[in-house]
MIKENU-608678 format. One line per field, with one value per residue: residue number from 1; x, y, z of N, C-alpha, C, CB in turn; residue in three letters. Coordinates in Angstrom, 2 decimals. Glycine has a CB too. Layout:
<recs>
num	NUM_...
n.x	X_...
n.y	Y_...
n.z	Z_...
ca.x	X_...
ca.y	Y_...
ca.z	Z_...
c.x	X_...
c.y	Y_...
c.z	Z_...
cb.x	X_...
cb.y	Y_...
cb.z	Z_...
residu	ALA_...
</recs>
This chain:
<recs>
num	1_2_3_4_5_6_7_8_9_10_11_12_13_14_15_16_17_18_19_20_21_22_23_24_25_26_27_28_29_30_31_32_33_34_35_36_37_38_39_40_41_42_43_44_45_46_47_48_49_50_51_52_53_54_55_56_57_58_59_60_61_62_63_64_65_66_67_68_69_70_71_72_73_74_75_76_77_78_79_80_81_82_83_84_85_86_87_88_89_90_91_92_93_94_95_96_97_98_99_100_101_102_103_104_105_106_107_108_109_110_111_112_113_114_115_116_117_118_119_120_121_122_123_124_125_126_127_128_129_130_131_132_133_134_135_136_137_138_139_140_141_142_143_144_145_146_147_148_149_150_151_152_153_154_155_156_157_158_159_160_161
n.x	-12.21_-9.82_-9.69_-12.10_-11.16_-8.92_-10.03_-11.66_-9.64_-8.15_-10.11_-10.80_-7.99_-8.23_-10.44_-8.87_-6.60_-8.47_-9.51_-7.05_-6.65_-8.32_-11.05_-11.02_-10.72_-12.55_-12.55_-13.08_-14.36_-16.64_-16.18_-16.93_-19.90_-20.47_-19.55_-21.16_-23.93_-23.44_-20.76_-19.78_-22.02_-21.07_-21.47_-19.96_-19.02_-18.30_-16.61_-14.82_-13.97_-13.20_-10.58_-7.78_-4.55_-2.61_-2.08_0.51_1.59_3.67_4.71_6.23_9.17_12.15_14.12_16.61_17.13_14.97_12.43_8.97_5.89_2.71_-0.16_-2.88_-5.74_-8.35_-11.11_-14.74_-15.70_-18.14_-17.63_-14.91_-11.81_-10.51_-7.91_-4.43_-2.00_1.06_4.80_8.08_11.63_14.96_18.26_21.55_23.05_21.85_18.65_15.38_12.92_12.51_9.59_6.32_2.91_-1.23_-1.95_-2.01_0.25_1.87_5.03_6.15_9.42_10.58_13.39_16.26_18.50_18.12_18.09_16.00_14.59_12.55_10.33_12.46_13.95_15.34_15.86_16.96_16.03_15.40_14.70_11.54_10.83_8.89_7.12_5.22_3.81_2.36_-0.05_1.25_3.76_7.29_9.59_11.90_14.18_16.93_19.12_21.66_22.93_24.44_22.55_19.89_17.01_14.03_10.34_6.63_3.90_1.32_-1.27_-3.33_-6.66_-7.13_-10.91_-12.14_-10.34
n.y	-8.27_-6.35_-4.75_-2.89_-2.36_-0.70_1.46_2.78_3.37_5.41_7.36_8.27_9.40_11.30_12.70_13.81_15.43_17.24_18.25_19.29_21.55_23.43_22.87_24.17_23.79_23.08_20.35_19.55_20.40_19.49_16.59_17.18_17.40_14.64_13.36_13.69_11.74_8.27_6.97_4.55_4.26_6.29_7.48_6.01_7.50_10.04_12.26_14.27_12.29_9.94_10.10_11.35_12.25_9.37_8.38_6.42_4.19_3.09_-0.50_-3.25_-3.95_-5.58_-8.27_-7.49_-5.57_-2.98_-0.92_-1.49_-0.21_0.54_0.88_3.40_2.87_5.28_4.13_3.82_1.34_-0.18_-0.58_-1.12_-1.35_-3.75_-4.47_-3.74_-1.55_-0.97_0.42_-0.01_-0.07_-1.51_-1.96_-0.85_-3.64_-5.52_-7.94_-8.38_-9.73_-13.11_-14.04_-15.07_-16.24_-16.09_-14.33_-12.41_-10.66_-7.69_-5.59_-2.39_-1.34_1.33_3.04_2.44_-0.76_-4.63_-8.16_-9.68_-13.05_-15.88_-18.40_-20.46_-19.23_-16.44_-12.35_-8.97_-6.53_-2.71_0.74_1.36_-0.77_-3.78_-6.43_-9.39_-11.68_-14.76_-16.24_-17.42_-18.19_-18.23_-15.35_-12.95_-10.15_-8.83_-6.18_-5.25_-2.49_0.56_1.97_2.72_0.31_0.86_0.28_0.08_-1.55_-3.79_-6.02_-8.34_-10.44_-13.38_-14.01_-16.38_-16.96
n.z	7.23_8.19_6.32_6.65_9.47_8.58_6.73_8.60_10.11_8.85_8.43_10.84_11.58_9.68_10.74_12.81_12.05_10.59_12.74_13.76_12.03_12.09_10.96_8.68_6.09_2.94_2.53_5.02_5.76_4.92_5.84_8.28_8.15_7.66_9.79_11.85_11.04_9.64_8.51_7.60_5.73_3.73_0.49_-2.02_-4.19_-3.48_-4.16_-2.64_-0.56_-1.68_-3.26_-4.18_-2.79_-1.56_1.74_3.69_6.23_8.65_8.41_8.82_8.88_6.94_7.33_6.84_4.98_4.96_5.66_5.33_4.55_4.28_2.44_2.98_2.53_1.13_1.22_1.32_3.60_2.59_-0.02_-0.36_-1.76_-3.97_-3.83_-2.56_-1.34_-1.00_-0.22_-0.43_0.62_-0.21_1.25_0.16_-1.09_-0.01_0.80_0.48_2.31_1.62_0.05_0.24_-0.28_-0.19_-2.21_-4.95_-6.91_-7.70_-8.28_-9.04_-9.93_-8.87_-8.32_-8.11_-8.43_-8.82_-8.66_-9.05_-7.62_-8.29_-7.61_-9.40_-10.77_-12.60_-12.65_-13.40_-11.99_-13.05_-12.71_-13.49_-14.45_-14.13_-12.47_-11.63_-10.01_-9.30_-6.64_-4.20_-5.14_-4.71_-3.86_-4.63_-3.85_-4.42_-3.47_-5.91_-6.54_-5.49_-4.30_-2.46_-3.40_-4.40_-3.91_-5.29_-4.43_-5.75_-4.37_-4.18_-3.27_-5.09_-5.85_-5.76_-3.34
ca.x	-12.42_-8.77_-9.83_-12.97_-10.77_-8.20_-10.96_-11.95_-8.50_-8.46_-11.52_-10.46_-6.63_-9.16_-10.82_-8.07_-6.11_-9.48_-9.70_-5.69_-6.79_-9.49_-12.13_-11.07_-10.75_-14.04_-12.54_-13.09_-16.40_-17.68_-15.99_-17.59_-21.20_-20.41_-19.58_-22.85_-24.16_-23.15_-19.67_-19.83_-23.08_-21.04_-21.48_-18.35_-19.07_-17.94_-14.81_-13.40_-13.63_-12.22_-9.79_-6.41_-3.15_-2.87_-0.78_1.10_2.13_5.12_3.50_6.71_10.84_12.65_14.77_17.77_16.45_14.39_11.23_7.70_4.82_1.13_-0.84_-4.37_-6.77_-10.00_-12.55_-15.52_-15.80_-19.03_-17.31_-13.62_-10.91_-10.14_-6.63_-4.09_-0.91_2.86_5.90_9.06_12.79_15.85_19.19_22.47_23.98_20.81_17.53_14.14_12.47_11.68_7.91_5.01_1.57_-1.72_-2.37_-1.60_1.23_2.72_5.79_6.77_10.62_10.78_14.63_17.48_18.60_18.44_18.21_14.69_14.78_10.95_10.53_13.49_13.97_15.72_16.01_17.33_14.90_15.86_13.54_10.40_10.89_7.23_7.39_4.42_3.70_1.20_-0.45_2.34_5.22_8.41_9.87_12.97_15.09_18.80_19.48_23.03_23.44_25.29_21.76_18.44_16.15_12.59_8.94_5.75_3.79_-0.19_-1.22_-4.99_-6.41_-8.58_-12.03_-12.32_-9.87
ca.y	-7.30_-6.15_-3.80_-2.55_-1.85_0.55_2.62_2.86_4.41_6.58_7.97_8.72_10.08_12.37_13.37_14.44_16.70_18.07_19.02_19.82_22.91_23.83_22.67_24.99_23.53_22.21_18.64_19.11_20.95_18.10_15.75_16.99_17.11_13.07_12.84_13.56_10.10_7.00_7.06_3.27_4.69_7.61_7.08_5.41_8.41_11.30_12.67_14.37_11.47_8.69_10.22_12.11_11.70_8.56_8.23_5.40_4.05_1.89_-1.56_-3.98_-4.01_-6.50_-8.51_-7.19_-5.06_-1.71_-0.51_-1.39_1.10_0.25_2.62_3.45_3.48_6.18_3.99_3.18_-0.18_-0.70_-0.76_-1.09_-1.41_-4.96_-4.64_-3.28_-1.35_-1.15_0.55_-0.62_0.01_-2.30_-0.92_-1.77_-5.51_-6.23_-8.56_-8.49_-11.06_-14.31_-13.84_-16.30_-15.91_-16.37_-12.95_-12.18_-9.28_-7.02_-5.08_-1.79_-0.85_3.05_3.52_1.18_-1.97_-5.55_-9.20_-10.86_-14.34_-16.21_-19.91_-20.68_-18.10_-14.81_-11.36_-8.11_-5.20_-1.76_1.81_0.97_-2.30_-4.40_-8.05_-10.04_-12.74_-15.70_-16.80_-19.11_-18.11_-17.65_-14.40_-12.06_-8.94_-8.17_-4.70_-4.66_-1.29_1.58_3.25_2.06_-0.01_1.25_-0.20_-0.22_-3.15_-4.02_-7.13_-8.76_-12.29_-14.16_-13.69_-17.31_-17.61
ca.z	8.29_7.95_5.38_7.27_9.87_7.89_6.55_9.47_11.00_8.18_8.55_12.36_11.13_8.71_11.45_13.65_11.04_10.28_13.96_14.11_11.37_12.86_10.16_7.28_4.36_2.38_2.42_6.54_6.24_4.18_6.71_9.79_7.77_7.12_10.96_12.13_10.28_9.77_7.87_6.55_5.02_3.20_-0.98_-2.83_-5.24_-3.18_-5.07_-1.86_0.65_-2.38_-4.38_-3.74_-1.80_-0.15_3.20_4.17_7.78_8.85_8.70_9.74_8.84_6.45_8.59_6.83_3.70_5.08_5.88_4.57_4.50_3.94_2.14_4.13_1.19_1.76_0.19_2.48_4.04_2.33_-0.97_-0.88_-2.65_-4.45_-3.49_-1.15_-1.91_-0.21_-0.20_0.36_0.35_-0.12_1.58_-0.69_-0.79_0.79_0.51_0.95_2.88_0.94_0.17_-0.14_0.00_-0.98_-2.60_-6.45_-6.06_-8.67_-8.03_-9.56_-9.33_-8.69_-8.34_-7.78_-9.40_-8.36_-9.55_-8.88_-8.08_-8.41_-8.42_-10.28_-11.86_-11.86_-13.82_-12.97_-12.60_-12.92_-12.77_-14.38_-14.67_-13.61_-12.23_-11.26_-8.76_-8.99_-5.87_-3.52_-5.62_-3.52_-4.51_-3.30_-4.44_-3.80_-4.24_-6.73_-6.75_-4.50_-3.74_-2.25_-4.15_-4.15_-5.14_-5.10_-4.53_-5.01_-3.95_-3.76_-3.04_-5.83_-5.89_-5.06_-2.05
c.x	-11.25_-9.30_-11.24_-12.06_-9.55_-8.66_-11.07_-10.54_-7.76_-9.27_-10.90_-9.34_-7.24_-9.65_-10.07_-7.50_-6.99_-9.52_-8.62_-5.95_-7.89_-10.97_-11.92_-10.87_-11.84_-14.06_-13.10_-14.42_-17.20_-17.49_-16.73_-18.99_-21.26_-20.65_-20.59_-23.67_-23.44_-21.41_-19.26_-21.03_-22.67_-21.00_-19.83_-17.77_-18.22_-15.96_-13.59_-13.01_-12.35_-11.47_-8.70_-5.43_-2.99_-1.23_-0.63_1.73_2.94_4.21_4.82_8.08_11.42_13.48_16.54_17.85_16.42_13.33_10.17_6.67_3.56_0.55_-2.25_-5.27_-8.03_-11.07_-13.43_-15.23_-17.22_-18.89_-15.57_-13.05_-10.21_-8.63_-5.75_-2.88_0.24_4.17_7.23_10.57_14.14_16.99_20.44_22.72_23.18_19.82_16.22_13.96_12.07_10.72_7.18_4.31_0.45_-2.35_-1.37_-0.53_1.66_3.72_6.28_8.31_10.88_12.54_15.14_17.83_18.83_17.86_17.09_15.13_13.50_11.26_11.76_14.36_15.06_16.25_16.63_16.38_15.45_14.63_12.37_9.66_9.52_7.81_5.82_4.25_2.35_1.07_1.06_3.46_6.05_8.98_10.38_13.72_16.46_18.93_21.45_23.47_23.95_24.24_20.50_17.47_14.48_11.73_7.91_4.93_2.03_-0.11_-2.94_-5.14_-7.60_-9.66_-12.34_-11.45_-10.30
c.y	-6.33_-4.38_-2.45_-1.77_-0.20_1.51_3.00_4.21_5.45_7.55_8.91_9.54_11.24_13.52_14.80_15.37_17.21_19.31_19.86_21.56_23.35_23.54_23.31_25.03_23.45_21.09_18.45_19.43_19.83_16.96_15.82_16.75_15.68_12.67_12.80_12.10_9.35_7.02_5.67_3.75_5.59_6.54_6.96_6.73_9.50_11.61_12.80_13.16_10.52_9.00_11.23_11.47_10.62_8.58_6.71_5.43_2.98_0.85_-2.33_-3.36_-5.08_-6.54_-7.80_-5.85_-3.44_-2.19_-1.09_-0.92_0.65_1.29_2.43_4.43_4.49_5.70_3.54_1.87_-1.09_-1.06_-0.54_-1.53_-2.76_-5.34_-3.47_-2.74_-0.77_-0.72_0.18_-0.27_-1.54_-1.81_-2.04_-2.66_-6.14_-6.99_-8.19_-9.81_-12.33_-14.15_-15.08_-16.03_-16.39_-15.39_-12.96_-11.09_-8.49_-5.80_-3.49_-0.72_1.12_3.91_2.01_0.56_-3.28_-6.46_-9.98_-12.33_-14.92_-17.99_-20.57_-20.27_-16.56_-13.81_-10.30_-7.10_-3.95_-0.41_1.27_-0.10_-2.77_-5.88_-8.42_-10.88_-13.46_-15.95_-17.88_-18.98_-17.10_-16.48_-13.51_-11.38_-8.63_-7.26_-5.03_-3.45_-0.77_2.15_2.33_1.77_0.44_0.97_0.23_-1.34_-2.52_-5.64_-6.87_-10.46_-12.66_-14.28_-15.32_-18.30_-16.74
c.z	8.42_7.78_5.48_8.69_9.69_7.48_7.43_10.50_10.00_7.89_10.10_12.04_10.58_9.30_12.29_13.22_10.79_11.34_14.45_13.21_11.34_11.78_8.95_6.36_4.36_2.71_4.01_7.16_6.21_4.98_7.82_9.38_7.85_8.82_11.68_11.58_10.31_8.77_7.07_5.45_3.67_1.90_-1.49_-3.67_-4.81_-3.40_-3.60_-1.08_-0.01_-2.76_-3.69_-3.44_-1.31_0.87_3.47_5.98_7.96_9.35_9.41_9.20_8.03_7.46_7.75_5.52_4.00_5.28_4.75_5.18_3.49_3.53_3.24_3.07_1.38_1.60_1.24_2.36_3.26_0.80_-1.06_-1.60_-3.26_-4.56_-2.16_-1.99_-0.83_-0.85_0.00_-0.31_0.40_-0.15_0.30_-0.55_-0.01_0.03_0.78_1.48_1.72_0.95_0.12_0.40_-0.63_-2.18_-3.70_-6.03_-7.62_-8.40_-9.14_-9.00_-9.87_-8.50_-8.13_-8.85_-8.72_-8.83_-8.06_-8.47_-7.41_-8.50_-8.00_-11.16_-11.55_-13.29_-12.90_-13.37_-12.45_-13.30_-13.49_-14.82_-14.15_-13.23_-11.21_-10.99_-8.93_-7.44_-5.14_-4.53_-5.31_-4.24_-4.11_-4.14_-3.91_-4.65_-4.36_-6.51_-5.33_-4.16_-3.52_-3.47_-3.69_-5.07_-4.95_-5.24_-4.37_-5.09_-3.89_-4.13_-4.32_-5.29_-5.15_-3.61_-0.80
cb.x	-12.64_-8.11_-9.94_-13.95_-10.77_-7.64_-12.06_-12.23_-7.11_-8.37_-13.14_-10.06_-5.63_-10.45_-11.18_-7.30_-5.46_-10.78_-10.03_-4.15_-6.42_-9.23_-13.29_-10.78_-10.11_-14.33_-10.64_-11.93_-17.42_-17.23_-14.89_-17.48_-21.57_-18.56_-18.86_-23.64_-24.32_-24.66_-18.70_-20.32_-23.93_-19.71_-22.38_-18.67_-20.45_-18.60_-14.86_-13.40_-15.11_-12.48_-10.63_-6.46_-2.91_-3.40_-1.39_2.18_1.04_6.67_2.40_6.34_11.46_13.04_14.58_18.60_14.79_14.45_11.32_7.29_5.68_0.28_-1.54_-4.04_-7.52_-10.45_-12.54_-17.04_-16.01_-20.02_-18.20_-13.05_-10.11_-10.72_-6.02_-3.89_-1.23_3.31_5.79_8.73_12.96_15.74_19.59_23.36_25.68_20.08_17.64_13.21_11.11_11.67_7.26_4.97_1.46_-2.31_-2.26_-2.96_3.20_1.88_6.52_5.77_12.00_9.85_15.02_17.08_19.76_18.43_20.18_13.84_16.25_9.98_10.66_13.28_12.21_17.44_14.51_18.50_13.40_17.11_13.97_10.60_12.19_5.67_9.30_3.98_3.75_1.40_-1.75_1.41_5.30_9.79_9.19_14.13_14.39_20.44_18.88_22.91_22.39_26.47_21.52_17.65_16.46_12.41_8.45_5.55_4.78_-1.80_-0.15_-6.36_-7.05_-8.53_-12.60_-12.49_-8.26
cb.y	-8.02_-7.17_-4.78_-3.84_-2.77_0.38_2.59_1.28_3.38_6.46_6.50_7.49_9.23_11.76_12.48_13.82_16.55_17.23_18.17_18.52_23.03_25.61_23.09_25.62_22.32_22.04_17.76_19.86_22.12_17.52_15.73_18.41_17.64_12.38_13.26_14.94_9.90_5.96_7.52_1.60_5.46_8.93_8.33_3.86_8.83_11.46_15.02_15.55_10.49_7.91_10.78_12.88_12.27_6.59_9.04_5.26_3.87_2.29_-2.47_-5.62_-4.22_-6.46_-10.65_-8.62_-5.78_-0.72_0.95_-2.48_2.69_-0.22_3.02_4.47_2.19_7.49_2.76_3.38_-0.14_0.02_-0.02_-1.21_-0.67_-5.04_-4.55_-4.47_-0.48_-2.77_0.94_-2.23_1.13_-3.08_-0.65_-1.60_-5.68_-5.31_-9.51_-8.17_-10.69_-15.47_-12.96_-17.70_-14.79_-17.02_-11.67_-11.60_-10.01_-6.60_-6.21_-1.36_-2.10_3.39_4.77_-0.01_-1.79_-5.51_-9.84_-11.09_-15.03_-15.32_-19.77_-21.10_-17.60_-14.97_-10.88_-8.02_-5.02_-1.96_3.15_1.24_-3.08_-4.50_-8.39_-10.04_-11.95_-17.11_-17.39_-21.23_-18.11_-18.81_-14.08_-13.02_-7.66_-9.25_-2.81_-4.59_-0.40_2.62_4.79_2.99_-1.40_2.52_-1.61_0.37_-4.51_-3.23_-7.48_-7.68_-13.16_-15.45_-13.11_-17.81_-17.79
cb.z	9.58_6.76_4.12_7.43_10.19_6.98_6.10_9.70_11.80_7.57_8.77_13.52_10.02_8.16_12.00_14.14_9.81_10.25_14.97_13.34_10.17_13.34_10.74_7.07_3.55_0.92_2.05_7.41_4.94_2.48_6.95_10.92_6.44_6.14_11.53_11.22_9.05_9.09_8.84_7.46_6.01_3.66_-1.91_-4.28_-5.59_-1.50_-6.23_-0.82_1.27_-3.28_-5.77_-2.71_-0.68_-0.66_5.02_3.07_8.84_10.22_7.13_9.79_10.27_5.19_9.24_6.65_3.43_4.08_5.95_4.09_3.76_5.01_-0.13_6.18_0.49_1.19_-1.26_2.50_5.91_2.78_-1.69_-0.44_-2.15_-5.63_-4.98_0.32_-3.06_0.00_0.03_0.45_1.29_-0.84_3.82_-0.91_0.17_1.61_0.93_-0.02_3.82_1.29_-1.03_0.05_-0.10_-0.40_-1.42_-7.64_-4.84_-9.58_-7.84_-10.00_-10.01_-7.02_-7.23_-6.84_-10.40_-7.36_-10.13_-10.42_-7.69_-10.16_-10.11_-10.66_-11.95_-10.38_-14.71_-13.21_-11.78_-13.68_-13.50_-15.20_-13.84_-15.16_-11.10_-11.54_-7.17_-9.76_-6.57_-3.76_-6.87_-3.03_-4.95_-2.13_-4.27_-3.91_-2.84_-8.14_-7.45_-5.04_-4.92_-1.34_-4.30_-3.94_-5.30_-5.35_-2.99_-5.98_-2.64_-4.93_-0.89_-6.15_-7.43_-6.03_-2.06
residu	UNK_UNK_UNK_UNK_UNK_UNK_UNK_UNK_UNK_UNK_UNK_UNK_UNK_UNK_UNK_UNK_UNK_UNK_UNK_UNK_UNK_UNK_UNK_UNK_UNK_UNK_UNK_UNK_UNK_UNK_UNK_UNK_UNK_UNK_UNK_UNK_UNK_UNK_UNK_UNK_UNK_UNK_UNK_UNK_UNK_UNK_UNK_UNK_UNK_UNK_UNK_UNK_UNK_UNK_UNK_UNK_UNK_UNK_UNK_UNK_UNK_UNK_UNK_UNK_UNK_UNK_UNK_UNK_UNK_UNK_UNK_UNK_UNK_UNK_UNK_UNK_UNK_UNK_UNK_UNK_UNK_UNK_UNK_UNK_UNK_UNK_UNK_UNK_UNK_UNK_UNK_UNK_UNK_UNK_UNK_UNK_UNK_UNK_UNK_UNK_UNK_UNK_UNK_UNK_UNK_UNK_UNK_UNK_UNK_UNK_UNK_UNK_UNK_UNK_UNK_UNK_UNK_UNK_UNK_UNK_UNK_UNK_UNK_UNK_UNK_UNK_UNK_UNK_UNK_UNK_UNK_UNK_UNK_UNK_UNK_UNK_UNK_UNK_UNK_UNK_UNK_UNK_UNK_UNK_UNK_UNK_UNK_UNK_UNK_UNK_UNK_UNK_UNK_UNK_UNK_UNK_UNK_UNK_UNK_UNK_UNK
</recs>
């Protein structure tokens, strides 16, 4: 329902900037035509509604780290999106929160540098770098470097949990 709900307040956010420029794009024409009907109803297909830019919103705070930022996917509720995706920063000589979950995760490091540690385990990731997360495995970043670490993160739960 989560995920029913986020469409949902993207759809509304959609709205409002539609209404903030007074209707004049296409993307807002085609928006207010949708508003008239049912908007869970609208087709998966439609290029402008699914596809483009996405916006993010401050979801919580590492307790000692930085900010994390939820994206707010466009896809209807009647067919969404089989995952979820997240921003996040890590300030210098800092951590991220210890993770665990039940949700698959995969991390991509966008600037910085800092030393993974999974499990038992630990590596150092730097720009470009990828790292991926099974289900329930603990998993935390200390930014090394003199400059904010930055990722992107998707995350989604097995089909059978």
């Amino acid at each position: 329902m989560r995920v029913v709900y986020q469409v949902r307040e993207v759809r509304r956010r959609h709205l409002a900037f539609c209404a903030d420029l007074g209707n004049a794009s296409s993307d807002c024409r085609q928006t207010q035509q949708l508003r008239r009907g049912n908007l869970d109803d609208m087709s998966s297909t439609n290029p402008v509604i699914t596809s483009g830019p996405v916006s993010f919103e401050h979801w919580y705070d590492f307790t000692e780290g930085g900010p994390v930022h939820r994206a707010l996917l466009p896809f209807p509720s009647t067919t969404p999106a089989p995952f979820e995706v997240a921003r996040w920063s890590v300030a210098p000589k800092t951590s991220n929160d210890l993770d665990v979950h039940r949700s698959r995760e995969v991390w991509v490091i966008v600037s910085g540098t800092g030393t993974l540690t999974w499990a038992d385990q630990t590596a150092v990731l730097r720009v470009g770098d990828v790292a991926a997360f099974e289900s329930k495995v603990p998993h935390q970043i200390r930014n090394d470097g003199p400059d904010p670490l930055l990722a992107i993160s998707v995350y989604w739960l097995q089909e059978n949990d």
